[in-house]
Structures are given as C-alpha cells and as structure tokens.
MMTF fields as JSON, N, C-alpha, C and O atoms, coordinates in Angstrom:
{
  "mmtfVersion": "1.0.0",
  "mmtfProducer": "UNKNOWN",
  "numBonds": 439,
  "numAtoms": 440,
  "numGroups": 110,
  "numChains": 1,
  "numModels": 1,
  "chainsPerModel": [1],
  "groupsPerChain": [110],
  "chainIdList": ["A"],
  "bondAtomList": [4, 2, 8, 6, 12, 10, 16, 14, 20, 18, 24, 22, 28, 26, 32, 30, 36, 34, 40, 38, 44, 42, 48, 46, 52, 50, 56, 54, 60, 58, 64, 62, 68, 66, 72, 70, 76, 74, 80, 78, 84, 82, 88, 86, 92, 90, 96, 94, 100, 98, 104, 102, 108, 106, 112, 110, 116, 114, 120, 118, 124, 122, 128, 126, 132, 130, 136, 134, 140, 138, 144, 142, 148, 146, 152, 150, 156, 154, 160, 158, 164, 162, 168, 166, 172, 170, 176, 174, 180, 178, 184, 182, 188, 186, 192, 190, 196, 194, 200, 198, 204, 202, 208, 206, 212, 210, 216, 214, 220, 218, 224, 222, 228, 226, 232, 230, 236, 234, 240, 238, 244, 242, 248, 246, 252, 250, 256, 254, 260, 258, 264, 262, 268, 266, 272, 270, 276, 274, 280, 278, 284, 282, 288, 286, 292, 290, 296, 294, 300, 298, 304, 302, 308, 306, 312, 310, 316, 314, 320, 318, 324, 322, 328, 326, 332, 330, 336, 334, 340, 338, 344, 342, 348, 346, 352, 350, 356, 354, 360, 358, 364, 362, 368, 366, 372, 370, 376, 374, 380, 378, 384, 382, 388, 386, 392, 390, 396, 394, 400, 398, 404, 402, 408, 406, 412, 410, 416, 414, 420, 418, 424, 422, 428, 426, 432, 430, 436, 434],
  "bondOrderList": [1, 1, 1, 1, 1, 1, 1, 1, 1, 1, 1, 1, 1, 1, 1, 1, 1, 1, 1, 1, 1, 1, 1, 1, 1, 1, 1, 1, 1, 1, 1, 1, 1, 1, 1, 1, 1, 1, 1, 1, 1, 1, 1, 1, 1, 1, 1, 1, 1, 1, 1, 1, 1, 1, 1, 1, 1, 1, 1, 1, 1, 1, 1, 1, 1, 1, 1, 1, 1, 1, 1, 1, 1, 1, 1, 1, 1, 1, 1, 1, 1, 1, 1, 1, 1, 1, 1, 1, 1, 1, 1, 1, 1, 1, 1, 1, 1, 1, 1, 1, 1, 1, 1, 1, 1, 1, 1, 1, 1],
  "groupList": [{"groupName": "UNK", "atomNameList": ["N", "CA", "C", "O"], "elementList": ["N", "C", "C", "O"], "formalChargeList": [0, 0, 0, 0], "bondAtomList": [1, 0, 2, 1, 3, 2], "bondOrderList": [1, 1, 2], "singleLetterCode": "X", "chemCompType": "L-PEPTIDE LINKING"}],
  "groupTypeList": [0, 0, 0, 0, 0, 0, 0, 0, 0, 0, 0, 0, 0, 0, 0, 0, 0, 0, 0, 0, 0, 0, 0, 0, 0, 0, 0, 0, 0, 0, 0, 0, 0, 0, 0, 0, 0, 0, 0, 0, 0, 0, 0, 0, 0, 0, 0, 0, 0, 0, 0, 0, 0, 0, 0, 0, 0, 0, 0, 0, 0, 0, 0, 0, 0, 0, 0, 0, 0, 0, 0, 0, 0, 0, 0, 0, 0, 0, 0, 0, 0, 0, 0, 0, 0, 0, 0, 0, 0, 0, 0, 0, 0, 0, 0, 0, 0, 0, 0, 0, 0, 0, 0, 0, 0, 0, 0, 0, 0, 0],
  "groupIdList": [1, 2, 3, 4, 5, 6, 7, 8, 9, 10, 11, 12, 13, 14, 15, 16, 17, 18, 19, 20, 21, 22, 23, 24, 25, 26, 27, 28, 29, 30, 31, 32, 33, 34, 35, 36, 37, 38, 39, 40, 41, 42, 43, 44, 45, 46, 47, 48, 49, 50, 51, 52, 53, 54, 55, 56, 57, 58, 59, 60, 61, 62, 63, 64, 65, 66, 67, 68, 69, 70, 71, 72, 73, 74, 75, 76, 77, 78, 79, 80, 81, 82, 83, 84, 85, 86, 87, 88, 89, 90, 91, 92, 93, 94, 95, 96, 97, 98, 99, 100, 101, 102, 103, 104, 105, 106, 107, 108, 109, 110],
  "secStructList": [7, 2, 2, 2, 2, 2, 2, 2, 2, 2, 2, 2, 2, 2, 6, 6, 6, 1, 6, 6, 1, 7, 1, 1, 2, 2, 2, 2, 2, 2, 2, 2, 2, 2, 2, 2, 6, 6, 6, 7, 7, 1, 7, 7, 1, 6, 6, 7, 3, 3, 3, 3, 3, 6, 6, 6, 6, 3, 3, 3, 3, 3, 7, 1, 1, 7, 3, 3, 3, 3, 3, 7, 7, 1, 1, 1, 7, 7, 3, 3, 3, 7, 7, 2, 2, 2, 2, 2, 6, 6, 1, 7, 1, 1, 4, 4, 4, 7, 1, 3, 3, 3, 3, 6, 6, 3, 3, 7, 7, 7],
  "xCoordList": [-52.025, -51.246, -50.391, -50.463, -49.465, -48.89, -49.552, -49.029, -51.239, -51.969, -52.24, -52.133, -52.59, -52.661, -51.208, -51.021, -50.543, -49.165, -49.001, -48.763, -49.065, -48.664, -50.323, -50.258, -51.569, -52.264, -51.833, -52.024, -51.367, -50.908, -50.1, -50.303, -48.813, -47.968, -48.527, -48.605, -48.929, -49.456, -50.192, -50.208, -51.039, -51.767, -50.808, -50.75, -50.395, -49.308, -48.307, -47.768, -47.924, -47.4, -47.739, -47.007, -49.193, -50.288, -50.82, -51.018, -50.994, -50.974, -49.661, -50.081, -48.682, -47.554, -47.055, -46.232, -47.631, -47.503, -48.451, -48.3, -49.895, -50.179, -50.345, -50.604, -50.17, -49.254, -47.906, -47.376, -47.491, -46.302, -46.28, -45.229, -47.582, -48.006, -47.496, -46.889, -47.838, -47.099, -48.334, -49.501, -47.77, -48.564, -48.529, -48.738, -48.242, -48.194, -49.248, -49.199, -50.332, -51.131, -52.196, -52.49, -52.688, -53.346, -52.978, -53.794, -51.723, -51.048, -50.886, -51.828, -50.073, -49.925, -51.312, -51.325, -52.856, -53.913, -54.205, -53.987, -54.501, -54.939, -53.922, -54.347, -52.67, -51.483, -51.81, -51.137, -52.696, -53.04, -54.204, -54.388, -55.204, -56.648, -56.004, -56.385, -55.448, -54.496, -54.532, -55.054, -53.543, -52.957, -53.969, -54.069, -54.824, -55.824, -56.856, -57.394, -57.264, -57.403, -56.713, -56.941, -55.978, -55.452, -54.728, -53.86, -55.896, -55.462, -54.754, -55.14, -53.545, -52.872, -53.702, -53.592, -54.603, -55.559, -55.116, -55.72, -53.519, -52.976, -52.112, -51.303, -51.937, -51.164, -51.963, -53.043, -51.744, -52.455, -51.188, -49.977, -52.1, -51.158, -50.241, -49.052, -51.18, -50.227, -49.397, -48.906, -49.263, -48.235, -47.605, -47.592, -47.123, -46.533, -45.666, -45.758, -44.599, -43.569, -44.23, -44.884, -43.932, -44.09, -43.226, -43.265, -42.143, -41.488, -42.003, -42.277, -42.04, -42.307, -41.187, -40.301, -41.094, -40.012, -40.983, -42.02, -39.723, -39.791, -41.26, -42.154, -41.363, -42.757, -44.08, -45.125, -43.663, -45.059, -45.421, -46.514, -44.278, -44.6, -44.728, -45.132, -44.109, -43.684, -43.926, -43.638, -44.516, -45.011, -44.448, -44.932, -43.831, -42.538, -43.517, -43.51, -44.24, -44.677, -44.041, -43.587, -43.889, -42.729, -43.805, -44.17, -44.166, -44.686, -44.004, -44.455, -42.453, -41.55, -41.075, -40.16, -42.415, -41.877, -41.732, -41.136, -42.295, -42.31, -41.986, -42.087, -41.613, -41.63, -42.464, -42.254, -43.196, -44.148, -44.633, -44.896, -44.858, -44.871, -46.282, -46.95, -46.705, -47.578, -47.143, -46.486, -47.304, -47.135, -48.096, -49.223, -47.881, -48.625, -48.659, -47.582, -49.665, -49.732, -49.658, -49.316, -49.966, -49.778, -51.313, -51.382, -51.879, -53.393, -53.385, -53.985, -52.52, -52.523, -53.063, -52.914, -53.688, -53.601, -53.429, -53.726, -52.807, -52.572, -52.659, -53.807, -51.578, -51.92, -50.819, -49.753, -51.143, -50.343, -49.143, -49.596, -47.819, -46.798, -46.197, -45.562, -46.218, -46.162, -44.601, -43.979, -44.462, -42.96, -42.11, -42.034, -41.527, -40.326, -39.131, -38.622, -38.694, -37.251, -37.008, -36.055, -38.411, -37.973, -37.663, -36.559, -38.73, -39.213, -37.824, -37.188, -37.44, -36.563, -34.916, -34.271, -34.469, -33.48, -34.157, -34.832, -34.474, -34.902, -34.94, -35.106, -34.818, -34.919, -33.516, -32.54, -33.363, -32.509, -31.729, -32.281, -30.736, -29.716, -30.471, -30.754, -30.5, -30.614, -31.955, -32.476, -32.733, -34.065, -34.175, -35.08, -32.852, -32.676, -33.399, -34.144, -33.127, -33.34, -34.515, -34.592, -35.262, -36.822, -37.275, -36.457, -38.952, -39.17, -39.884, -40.442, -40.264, -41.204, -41.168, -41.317, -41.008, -41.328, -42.037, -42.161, -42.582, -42.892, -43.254, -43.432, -43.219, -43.481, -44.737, -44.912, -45.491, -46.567, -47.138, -47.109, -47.851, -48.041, -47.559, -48.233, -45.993, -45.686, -44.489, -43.825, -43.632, -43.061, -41.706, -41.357, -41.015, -39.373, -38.427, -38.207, -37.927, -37.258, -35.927, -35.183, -35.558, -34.111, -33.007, -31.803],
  "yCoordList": [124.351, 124.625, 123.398, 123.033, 122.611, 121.643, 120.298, 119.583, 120.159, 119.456, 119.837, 118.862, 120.948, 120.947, 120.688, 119.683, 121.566, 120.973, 119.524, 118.887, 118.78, 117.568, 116.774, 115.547, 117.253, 117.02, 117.044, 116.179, 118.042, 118.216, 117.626, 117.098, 117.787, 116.228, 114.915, 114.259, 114.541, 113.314, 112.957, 111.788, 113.985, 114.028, 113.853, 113.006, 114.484, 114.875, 114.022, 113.889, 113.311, 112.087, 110.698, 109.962, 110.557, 109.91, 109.958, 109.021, 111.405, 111.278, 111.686, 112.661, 111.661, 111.571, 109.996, 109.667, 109.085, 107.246, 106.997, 105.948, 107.82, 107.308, 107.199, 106.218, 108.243, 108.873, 108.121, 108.045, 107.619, 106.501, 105.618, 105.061, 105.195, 103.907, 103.973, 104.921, 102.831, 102.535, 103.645, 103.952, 103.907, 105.186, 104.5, 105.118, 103.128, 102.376, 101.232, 100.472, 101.065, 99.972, 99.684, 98.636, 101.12, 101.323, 100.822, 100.544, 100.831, 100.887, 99.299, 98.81, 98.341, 97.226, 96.232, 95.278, 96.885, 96.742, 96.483, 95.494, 97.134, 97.86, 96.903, 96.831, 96.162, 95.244, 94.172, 93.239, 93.856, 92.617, 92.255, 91.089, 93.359, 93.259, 93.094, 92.177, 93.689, 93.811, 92.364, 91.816, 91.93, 90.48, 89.622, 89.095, 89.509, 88.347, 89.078, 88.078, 89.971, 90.196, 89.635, 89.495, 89.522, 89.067, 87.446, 86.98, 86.828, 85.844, 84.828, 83.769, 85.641, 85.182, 85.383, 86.54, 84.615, 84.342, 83.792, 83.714, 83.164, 82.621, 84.153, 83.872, 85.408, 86.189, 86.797, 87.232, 86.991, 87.108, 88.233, 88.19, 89.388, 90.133, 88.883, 88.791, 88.165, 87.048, 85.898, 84.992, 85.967, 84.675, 85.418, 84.77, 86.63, 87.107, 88.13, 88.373, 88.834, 89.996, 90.782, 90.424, 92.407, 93.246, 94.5, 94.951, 95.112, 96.052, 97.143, 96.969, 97.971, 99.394, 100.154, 100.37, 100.803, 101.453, 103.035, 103.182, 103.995, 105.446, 105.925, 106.063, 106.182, 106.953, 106.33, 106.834, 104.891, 103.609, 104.343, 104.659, 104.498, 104.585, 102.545, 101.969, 102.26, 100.486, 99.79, 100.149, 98.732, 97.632, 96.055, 95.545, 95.763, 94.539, 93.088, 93.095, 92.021, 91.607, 90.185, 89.893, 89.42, 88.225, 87.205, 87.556, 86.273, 85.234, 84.035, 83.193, 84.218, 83.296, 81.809, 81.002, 81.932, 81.747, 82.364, 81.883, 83.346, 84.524, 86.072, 86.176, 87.223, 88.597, 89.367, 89.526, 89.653, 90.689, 91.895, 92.16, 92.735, 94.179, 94.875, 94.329, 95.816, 96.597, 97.829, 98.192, 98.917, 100.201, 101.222, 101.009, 102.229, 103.269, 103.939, 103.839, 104.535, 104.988, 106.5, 107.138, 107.285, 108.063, 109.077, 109.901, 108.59, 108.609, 109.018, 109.977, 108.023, 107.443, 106.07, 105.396, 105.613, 104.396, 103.248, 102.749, 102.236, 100.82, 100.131, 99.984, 99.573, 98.279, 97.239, 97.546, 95.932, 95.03, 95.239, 95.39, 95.281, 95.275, 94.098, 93.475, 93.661, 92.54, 92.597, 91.668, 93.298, 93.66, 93.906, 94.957, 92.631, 92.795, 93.417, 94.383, 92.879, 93.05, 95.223, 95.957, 95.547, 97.011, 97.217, 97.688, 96.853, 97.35, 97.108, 98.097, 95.92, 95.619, 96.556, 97.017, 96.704, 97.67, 98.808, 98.844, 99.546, 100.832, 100.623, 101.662, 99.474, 99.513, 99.389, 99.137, 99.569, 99.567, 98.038, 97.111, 98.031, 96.576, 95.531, 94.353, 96.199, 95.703, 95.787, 96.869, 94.969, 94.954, 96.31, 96.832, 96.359, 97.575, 98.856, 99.581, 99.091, 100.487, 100.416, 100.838, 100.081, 100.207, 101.309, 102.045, 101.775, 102.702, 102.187, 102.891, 100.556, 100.473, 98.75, 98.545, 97.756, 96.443, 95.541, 95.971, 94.381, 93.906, 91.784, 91.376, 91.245, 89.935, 89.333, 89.779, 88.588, 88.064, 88.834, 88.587, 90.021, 90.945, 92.116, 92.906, 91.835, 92.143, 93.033, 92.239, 94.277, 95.225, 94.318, 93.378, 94.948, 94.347, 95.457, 96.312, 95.523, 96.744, 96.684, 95.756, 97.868, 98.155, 98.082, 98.233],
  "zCoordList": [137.769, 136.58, 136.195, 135.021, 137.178, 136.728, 135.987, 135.131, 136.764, 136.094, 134.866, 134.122, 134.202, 133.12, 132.048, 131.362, 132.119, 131.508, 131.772, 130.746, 132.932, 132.899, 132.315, 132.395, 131.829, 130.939, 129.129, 128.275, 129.054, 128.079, 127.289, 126.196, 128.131, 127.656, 127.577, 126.539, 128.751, 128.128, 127.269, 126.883, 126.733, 125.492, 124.27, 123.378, 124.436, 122.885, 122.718, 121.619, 123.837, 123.884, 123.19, 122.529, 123.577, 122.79, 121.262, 120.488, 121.069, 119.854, 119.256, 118.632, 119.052, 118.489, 118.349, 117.494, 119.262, 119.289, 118.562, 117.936, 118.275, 117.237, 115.801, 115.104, 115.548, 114.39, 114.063, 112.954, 115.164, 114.04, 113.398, 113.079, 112.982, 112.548, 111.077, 110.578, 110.482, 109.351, 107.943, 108.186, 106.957, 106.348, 105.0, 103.956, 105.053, 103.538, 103.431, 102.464, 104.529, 104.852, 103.643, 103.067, 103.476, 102.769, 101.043, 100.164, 100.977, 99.564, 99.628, 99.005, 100.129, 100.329, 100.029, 99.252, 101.135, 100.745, 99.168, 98.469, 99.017, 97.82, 96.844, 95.691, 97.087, 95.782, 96.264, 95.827, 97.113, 97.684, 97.014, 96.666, 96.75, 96.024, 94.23, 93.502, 93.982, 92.657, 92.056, 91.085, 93.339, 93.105, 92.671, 91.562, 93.78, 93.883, 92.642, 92.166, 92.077, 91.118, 89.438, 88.236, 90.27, 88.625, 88.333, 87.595, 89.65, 89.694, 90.848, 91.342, 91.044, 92.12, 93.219, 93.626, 93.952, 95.298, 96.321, 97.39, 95.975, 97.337, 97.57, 98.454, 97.252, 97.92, 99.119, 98.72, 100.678, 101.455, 102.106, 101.886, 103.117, 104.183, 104.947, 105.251, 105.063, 106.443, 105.751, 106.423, 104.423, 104.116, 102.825, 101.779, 102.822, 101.732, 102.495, 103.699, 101.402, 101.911, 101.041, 100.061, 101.642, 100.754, 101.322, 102.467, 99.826, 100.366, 99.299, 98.111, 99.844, 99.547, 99.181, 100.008, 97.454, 97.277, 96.363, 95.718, 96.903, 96.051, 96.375, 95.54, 97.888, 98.326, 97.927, 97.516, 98.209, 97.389, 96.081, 95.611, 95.683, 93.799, 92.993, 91.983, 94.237, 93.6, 94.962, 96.103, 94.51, 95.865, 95.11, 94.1, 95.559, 95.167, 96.457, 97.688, 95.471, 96.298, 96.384, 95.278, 97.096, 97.216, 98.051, 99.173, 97.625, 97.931, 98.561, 99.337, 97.872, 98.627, 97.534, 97.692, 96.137, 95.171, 93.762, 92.799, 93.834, 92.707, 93.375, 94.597, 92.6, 92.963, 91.797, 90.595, 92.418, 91.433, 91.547, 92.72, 90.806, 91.478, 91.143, 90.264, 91.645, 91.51, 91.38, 92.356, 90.224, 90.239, 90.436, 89.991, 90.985, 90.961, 89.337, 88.75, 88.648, 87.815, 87.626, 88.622, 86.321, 86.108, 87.219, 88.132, 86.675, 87.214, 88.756, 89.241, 89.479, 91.326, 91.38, 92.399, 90.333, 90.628, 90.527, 89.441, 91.762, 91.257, 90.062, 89.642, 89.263, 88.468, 88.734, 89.269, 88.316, 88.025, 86.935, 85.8, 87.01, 86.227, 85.737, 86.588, 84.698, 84.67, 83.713, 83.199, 83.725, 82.949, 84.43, 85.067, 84.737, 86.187, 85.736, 86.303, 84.743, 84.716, 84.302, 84.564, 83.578, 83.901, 85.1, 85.376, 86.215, 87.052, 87.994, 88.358, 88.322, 88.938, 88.56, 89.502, 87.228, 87.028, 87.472, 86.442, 87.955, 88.562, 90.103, 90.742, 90.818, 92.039, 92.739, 92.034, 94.193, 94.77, 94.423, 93.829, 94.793, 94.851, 96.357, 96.57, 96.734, 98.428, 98.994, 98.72, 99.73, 100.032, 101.576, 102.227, 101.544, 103.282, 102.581, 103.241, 101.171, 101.097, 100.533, 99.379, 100.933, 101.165, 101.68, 102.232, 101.622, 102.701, 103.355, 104.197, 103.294, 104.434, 103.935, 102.73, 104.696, 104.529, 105.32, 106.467, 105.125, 106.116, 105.364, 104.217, 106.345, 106.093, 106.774, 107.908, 106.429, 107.277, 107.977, 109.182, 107.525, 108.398, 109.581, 110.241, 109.528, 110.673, 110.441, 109.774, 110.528, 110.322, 110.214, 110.928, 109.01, 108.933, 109.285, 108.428, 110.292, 110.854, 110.551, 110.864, 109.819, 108.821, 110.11, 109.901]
}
C-alpha cells in the first residue's frame, strides 16, 4: 500500500512540474513568424525580448532597437500593429506587469 501512494505522489509530482511550463510559447512563436513576415528577419527567439500583456491579447516585441507589437485579433488571430502609440497607451507603465516575459530565449522572472 505505501508503494502505491508513494507511486502516486511521485507521479503527480511530475506531472504538475510539467505543466508549469510557460503557456505563451506558442503565441511569441507565432509574433516571431509575424515579424519576419513583414519583413523584419533579424527578429529571432534568441536575440530579441518579448513581453506578453492582457492574457497574450498583445505581444510587445523589443529588438533592443525598435518596440513593436503584435495583436491578437477579433478573429484569434495574430497581426502586425503597426499603430504603437495606440497600442502602447493601453499598456501597463512598467515592463513587471507583464504576464509572461522573456529575453533571448530565456524566462524574465518578475
């Protein structure tokens, strides 16, 4: 009996670690194909920022010399926004209140 319970947990342990993974990969993806779509071909996962605001309704992408955004549409999907300054008055003041960021690939932890 203890083997199984102590089966158990460790299972659920496992998948509960993997289930924490990041749930915006897909969205970031997808403003990366956007980008280089419309041109911009030097924006890459590994040499760009990207923060995630309002349940990846907005993907804010930062190259390090421009900020450009991608919106979700009415539809669900992605386009290029090329109108910042709406976009930017609607966003937080502060890059913390994000729901999810990251630089060069790699998680920016609030």
């Amino acid at each position: 009996m203890k083997k199984i319970i102590l089966s158990f947990t460790l299972v659920s342990i496992l998948f509960l670690v993997a289930c924490g993974g990041n749930s915006y990969q897909s969205e970031i993806d997808e403003a990366v194909k956007i980008m280089n779509d419309e041109g911009h071909t030097d924006i890459k996962k590994d040499n760009s920022s990207f923060y995630v605001y309002n349940e990846g309704a907005i993907i804010m992408v930062d190259d390090g010399s421009y900020k450009r955004y991608v919106e979700k549409q009415q539809d669900g999907e992605y386009a290029y926004e090329p109108h910042t300054d709406r976009v930017e008055k609607s966003l937080p003041k502060n890059k913390s209140d994000t729901d999810y960021a990251e630089k060069n690939g790699k998680e920016i932890k609030k």
